[in-house]
N, CA, C and O atoms as a DFTB+ gen file, in Angstrom:
452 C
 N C O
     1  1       7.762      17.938      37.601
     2  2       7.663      16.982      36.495
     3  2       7.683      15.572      37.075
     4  3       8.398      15.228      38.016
     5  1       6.911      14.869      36.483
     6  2       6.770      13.331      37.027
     7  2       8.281      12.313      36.999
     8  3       8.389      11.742      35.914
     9  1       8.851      12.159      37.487
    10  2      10.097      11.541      37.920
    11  2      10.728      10.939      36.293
    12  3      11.765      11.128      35.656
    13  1       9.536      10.180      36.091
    14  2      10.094       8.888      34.776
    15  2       9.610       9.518      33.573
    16  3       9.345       8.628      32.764
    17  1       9.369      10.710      33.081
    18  2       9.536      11.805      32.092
    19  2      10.286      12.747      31.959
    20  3      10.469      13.720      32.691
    21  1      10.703      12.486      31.077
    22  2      12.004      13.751      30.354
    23  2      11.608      13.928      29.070
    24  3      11.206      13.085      28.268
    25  1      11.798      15.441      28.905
    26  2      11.693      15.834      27.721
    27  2      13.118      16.367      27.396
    28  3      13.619      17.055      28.285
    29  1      13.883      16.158      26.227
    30  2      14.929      17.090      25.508
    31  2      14.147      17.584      24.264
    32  3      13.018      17.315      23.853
    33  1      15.473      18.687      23.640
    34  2      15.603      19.031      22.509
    35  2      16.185      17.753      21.663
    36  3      17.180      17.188      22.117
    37  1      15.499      17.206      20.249
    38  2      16.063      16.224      19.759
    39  2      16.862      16.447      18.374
    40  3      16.276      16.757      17.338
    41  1      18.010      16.292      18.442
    42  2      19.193      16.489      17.785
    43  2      19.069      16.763      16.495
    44  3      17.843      16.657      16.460
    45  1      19.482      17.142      14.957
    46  2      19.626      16.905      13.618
    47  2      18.313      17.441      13.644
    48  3      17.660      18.055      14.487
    49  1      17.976      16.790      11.761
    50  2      16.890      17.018      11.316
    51  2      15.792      15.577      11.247
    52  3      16.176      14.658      10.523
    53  1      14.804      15.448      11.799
    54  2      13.826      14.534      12.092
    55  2      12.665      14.636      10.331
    56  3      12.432      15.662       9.691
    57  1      12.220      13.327      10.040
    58  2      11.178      13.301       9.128
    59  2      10.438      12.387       9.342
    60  3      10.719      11.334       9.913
    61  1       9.064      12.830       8.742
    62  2       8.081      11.561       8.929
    63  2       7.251      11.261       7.415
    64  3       6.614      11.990       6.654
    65  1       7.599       9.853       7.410
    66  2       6.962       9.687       5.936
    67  2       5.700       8.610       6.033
    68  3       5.656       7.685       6.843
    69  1       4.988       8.826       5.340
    70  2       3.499       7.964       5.432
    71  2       3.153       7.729       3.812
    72  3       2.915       8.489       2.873
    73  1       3.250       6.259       3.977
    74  2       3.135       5.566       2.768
    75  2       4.121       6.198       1.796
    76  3       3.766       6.600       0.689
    77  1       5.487       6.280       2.287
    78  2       6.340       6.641       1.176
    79  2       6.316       8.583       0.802
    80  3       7.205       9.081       0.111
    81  1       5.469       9.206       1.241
    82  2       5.391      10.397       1.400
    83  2       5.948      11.172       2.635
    84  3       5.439      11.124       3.754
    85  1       7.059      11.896       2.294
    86  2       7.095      13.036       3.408
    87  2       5.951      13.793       3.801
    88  3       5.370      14.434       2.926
    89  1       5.448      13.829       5.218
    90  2       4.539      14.611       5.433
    91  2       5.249      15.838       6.619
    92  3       4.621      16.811       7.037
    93  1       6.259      15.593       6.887
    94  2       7.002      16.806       7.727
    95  2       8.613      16.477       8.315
    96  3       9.326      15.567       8.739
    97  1       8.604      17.476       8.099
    98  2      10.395      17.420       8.523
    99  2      10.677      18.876       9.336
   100  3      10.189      19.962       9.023
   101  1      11.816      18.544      10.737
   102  2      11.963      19.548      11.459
   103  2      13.069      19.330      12.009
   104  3      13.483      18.185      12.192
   105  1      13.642      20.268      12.315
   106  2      15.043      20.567      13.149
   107  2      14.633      21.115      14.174
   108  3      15.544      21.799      14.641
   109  1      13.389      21.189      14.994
   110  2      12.964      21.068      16.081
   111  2      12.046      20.193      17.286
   112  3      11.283      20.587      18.168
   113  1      12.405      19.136      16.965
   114  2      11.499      17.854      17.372
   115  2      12.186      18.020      18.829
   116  3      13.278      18.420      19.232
   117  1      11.085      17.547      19.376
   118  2      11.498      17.139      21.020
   119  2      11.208      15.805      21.410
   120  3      10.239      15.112      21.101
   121  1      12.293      15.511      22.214
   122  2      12.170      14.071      22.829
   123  2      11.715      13.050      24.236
   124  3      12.279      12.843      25.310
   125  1      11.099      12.813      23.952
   126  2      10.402      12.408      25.121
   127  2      10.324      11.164      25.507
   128  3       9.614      10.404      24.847
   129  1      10.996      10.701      26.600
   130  2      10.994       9.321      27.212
   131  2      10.817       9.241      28.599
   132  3      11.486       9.845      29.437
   133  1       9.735       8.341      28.841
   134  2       8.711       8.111      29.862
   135  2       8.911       6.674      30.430
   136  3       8.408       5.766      29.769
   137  1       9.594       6.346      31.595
   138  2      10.214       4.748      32.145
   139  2      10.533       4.178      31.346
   140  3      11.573       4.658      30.894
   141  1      10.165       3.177      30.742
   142  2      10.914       1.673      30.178
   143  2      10.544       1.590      29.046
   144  3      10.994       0.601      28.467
   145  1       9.524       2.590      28.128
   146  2       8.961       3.104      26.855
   147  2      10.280       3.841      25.887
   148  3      11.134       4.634      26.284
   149  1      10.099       3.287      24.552
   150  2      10.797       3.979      24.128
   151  2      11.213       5.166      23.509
   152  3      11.026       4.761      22.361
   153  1      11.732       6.592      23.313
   154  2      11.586       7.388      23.146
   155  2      10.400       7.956      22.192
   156  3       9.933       7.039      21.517
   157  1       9.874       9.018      21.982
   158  2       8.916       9.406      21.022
   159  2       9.277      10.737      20.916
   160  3       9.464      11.436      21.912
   161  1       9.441      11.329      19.236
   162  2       9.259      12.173      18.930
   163  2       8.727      13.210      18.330
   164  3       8.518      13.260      17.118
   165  1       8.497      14.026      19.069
   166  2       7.428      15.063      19.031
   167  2       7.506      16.230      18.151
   168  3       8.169      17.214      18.479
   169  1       6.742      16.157      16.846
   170  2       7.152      16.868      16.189
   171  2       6.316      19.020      15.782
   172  3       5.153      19.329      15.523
   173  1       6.993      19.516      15.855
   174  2       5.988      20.741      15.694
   175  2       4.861      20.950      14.708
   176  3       4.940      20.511      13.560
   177  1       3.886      21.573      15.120
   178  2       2.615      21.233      14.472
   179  2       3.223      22.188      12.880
   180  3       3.026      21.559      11.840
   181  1       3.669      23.107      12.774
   182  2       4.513      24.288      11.803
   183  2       5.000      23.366      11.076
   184  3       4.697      23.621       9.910
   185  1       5.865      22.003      11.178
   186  2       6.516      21.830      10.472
   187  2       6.087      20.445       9.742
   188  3       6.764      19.789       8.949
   189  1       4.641      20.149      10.274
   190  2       3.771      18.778       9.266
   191  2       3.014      19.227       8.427
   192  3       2.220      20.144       8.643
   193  1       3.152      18.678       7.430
   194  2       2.099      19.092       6.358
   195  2       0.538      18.713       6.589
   196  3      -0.027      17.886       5.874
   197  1      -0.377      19.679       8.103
   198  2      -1.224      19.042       8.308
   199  2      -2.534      18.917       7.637
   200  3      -3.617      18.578       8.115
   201  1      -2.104      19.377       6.013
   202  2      -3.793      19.432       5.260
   203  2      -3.683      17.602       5.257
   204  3      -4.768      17.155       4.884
   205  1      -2.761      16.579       5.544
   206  2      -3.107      15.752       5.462
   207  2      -3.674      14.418       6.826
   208  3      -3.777      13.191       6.855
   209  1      -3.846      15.238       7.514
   210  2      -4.106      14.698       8.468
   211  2      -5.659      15.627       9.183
   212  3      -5.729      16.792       9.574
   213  1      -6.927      14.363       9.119
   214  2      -7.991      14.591      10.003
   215  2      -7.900      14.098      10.996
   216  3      -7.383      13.016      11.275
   217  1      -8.600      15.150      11.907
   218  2      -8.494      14.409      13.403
   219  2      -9.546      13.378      13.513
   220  3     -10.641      13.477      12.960
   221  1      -9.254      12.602      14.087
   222  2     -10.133      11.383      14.933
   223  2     -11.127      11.764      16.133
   224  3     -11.055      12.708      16.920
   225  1     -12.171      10.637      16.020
   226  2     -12.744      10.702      17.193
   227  2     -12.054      10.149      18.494
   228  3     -12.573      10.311      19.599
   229  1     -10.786       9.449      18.304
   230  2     -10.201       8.961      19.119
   231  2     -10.026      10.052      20.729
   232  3     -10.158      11.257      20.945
   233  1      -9.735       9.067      21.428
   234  2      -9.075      10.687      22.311
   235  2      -8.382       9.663      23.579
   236  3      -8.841       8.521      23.543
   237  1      -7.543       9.866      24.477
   238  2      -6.858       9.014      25.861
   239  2      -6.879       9.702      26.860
   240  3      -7.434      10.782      26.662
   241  1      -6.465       9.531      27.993
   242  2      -6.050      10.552      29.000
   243  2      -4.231       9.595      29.795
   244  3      -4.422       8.387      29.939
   245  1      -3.391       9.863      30.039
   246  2      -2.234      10.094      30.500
   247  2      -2.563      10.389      31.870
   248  3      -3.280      11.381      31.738
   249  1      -2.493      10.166      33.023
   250  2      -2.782      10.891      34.283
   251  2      -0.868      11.862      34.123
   252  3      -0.895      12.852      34.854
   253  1       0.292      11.744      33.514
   254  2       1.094      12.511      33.398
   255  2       1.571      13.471      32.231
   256  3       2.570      14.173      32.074
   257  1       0.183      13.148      31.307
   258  2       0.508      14.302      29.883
   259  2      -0.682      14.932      29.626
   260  3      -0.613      16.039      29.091
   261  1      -1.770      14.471      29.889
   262  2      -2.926      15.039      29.894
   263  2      -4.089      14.353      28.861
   264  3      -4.107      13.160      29.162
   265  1      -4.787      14.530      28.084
   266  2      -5.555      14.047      27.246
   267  2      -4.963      14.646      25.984
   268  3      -4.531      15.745      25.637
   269  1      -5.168      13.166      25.322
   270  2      -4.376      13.213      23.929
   271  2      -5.372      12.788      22.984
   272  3      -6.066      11.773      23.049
   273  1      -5.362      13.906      21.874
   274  2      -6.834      13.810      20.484
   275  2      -5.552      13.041      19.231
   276  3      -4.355      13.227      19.014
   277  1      -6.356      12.367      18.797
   278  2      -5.658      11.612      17.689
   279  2      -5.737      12.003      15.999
   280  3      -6.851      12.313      15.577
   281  1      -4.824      11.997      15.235
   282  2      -5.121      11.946      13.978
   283  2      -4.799      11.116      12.880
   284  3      -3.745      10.482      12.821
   285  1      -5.830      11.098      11.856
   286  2      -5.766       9.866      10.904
   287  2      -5.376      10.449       9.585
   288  3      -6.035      11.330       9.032
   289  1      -4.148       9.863       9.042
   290  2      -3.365      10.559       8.176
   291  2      -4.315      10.010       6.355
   292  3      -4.399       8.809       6.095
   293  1      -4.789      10.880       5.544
   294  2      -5.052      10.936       4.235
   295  2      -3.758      10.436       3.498
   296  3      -2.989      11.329       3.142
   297  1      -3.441       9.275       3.246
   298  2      -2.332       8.854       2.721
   299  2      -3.055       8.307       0.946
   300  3      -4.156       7.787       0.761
   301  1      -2.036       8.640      -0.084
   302  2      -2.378       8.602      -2.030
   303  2      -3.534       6.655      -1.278
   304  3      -4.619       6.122      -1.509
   305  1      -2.188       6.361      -0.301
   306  2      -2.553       4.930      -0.658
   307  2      -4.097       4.335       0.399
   308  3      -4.280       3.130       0.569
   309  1      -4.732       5.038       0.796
   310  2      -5.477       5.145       1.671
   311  2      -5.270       5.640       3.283
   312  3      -4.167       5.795       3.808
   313  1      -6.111       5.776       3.710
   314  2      -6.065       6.444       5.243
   315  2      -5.182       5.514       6.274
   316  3      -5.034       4.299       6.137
   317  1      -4.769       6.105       7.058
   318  2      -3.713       5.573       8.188
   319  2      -4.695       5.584       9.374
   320  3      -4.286       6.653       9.830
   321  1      -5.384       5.333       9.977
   322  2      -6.205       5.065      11.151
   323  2      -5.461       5.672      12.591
   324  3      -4.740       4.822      13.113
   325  1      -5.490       6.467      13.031
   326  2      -4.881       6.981      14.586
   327  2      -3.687       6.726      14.279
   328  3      -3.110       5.750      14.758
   329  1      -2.798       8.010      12.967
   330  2      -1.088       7.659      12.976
   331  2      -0.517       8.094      14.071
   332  3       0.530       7.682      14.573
   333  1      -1.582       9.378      14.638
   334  2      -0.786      10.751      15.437
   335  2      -1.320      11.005      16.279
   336  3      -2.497      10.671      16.413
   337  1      -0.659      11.696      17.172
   338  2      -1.378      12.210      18.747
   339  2      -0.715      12.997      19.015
   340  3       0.465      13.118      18.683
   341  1      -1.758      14.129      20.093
   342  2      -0.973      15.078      20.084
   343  2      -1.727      15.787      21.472
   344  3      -2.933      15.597      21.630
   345  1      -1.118      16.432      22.247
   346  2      -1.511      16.711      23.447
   347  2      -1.501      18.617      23.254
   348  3      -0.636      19.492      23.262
   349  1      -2.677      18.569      23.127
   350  2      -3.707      19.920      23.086
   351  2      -3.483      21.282      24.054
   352  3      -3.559      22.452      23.676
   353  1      -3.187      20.797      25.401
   354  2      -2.915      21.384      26.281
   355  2      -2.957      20.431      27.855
   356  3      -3.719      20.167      28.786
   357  1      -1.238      20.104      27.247
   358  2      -1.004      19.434      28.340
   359  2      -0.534      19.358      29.261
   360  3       0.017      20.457      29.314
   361  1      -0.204      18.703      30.427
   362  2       0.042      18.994      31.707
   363  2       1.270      19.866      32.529
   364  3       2.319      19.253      32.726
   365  1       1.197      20.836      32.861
   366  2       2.313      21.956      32.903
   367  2       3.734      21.128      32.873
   368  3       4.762      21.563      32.355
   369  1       3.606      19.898      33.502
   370  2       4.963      19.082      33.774
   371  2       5.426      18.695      32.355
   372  3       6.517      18.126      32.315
   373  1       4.836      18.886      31.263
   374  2       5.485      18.477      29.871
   375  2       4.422      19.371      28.855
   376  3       3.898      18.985      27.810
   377  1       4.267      20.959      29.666
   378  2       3.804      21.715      28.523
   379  2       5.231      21.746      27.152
   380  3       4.731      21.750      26.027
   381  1       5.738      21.752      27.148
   382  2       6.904      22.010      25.956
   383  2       6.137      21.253      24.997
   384  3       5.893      21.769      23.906
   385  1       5.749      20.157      25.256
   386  2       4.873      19.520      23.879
   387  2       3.587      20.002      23.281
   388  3       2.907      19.323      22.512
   389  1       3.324      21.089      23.639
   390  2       2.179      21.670      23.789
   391  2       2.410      22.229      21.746
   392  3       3.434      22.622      21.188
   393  1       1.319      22.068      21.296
   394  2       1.624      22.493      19.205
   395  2       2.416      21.270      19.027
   396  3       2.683      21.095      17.838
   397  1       2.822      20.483      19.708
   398  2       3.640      19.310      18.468
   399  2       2.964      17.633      18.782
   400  3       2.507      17.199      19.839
   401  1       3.090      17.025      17.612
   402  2       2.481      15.585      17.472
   403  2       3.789      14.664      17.317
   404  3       4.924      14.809      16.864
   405  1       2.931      13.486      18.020
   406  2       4.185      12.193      17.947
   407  2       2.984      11.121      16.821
   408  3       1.786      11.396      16.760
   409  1       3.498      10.149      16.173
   410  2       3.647       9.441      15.089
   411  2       3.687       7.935      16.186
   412  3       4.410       7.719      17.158
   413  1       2.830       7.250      15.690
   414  2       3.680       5.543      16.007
   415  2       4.296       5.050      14.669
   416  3       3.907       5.172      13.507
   417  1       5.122       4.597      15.083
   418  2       6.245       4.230      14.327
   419  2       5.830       2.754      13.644
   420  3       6.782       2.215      13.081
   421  1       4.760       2.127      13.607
   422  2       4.673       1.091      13.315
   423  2       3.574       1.174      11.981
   424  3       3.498       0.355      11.065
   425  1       2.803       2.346      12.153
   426  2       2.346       2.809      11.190
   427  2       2.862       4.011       9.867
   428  3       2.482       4.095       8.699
   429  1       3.929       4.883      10.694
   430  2       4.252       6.069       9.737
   431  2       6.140       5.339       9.966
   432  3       6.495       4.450      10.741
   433  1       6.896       6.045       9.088
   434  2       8.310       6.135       9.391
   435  2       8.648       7.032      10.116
   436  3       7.710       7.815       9.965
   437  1       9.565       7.655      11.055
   438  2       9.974       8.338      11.767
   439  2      11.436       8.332      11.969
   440  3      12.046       7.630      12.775
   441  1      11.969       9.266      11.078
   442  2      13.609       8.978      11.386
   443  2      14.092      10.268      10.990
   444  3      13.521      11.118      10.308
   445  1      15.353      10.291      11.575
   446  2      16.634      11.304      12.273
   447  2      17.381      11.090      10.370
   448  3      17.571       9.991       9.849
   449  1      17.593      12.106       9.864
   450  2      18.963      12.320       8.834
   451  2      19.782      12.260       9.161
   452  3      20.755      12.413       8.423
């Protein structure tokens, strides 16, 4: 595993709301913090409500997570543009994230109960 990545198990119950809507909640989120970045959590694909989310043409590459496809959340109040990302099949050093999506936080809410 690349030195300045760690993944845990992340504590309680985690939710993510977009435009005031819960779109998933889990008591299995994993946590992931990568050098001087601040944590992100990764939530299981099982536990988002993903009829609301299309994927994007977006896409990145990580030289330490692998290539990451993006999705744009169907929100009552209009579309969220690249809320989510999610690594497809990613690099053995942080397969555990492999089925779950992280959220930016500046667009969706993301918080711990």
């Amino acid at each position: 595993m690349a030195q300045h990545i760690h993944t845990r198990r992340a504590n309680g119950t985690w939710v993510i709301r977009a435009a005031g809507a819960v779109i998933g909640e889990t008591q299995n989120a994993i946590e992931l913090t990568e050098g001087s970045y601040a944590p992100v959590i990764y939530f299981p694909r099982t536990d988002i409500a993903m009829a609301f989310l299309e994927p994007s043409s977006k896409t990145t590459h990580c030289p330490h997570k692998g290539d990451a496809s993006y999705y744009t959340i169907a929100a009552k109040s209009g579309l969220i543009e690249d809320a989510a990302w999610s690594y497809e099949s990613p690099l053995e050093n942080v397969a555990e994230i492999a089925g779950h999506l992280a959220f930016y936080p500046d667009r969706v809410t993301v918080e711990q109960l």
